[in-house]
C-alpha positions as CSV (number, residue, x, y, z in Angstrom):
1,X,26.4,-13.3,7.5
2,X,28.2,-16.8,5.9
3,X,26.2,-18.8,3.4
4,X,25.7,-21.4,6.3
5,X,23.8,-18.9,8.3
6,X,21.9,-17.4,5.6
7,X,20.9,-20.9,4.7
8,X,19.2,-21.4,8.1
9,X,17.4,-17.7,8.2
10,X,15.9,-18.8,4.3
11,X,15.1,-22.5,5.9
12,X,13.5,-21.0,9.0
13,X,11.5,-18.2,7.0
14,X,10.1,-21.0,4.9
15,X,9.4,-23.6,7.2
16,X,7.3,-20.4,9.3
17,X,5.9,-19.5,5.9
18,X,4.4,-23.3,5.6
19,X,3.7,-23.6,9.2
20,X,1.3,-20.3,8.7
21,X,3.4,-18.5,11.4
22,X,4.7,-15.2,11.6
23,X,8.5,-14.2,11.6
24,X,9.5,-12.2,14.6
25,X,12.9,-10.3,14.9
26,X,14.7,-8.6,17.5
27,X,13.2,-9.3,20.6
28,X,9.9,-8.9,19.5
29,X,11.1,-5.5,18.0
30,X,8.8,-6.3,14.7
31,X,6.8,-9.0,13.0
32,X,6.6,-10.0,9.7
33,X,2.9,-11.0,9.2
34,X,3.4,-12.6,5.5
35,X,7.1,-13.8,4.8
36,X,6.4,-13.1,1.4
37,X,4.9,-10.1,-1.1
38,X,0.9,-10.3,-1.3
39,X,-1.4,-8.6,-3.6
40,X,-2.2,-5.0,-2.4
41,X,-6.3,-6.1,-3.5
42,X,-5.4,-8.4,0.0
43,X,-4.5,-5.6,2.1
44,X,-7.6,-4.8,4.6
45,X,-9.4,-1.8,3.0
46,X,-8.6,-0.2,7.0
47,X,-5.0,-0.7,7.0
48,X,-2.6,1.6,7.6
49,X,-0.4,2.4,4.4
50,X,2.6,3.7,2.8
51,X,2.5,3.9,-1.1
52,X,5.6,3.7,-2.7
53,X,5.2,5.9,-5.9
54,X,7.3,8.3,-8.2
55,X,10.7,7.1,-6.3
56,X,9.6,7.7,-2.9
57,X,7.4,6.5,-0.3
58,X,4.1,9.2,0.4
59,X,4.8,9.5,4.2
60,X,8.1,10.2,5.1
61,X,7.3,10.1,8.6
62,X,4.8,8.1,9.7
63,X,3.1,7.6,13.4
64,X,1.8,4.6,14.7
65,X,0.8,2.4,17.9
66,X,2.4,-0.8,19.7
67,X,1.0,-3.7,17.6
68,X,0.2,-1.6,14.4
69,X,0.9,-3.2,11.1
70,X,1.8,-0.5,7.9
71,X,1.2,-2.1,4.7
72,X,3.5,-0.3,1.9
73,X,2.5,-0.9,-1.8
74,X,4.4,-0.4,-4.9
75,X,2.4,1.5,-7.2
76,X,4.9,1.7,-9.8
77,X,6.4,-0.5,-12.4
78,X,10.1,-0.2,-10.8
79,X,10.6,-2.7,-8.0
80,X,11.3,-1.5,-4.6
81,X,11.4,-2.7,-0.8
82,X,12.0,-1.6,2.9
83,X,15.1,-2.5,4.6
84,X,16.5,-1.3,7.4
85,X,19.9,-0.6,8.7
86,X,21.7,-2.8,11.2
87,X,20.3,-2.6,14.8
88,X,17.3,-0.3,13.5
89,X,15.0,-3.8,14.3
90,X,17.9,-6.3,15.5
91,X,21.7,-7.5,15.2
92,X,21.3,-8.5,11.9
93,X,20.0,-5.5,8.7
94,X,16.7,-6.3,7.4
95,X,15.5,-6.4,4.6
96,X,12.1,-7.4,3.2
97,X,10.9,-8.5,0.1
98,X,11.4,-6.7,-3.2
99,X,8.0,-5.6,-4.6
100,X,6.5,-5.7,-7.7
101,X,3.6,-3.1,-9.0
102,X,1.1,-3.5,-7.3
103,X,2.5,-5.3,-4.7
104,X,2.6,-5.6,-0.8
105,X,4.6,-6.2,2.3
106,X,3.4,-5.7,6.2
107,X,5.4,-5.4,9.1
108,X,3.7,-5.2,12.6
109,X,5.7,-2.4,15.0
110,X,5.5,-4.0,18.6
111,X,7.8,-2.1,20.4
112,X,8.2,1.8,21.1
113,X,10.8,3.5,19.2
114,X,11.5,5.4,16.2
115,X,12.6,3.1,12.9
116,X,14.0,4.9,9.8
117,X,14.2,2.6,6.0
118,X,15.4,2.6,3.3
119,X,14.8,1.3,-0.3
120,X,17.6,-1.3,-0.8
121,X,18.0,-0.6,-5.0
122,X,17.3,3.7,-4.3
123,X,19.0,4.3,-0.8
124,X,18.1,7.9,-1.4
125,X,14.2,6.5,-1.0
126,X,14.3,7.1,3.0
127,X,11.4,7.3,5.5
128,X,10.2,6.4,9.4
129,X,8.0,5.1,11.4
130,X,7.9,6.2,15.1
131,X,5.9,3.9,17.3
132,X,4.4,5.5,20.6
């Protein structure tokens, strides 16, 4: 990706961030609720969560529904994120925000399909979630 078209993907992301829309990626593949980190005290106390502790994320494989959203928090000083490889959720790799302790980031699964990540910084930090 050139500078001129990663200029556009930050100017759209923030322009949706200040609208109060969400960002959606590959054909409706996933949605990213919150363009940014949030605090994990905002995650709803039902949601469903990955943890990010001790160099790995607690559920290497993880199960959910069409229109799910999985919260994963950083419960460690060390930053991490979730990226995934290219065509895993469209053309383009994504990548989302790095997280700080006590940290969190959503993604809402809206297709069927299995989707492995990675942590950007520990590539060796792998997991999936399989939507059916």
């Amino acid at each position: 990706m050139n500078f001129a078209m990663k200029s556009r993907a930050v100017l759209t992301a923030l322009m949706l961030t200040a609208s109060g829309a969400t960002a959606t990626l590959a054909a409706d593949a996933i949605t990213v609720p919150n363009a940014a980190a949030v605090p994990a005290a905002e995650v709803p106390a039902d949601a469903i969560v990955v943890n990010i502790d001790k160099m790995k994320y607690d559920q290497p494989e993880l199960k959910v529904k069409p229109g799910d959203t999985v919260y994963w928090i950083n419960k460690e000083v060390m930053p991490h994120n979730v990226a995934f490889k290219k065509g895993e959720v469209g053309d383009e790799p994504f990548k989302g925000d790095m997280l700080k302790k006590d940290q969190a980031y959503s993604i809402t699964f809206n297709e069927a399909g299995a989707y492995e990540y990675h942590c950007t910084p520990h590539p060796f930090m792998r997991a999936k979630v399989i939507v059916e």
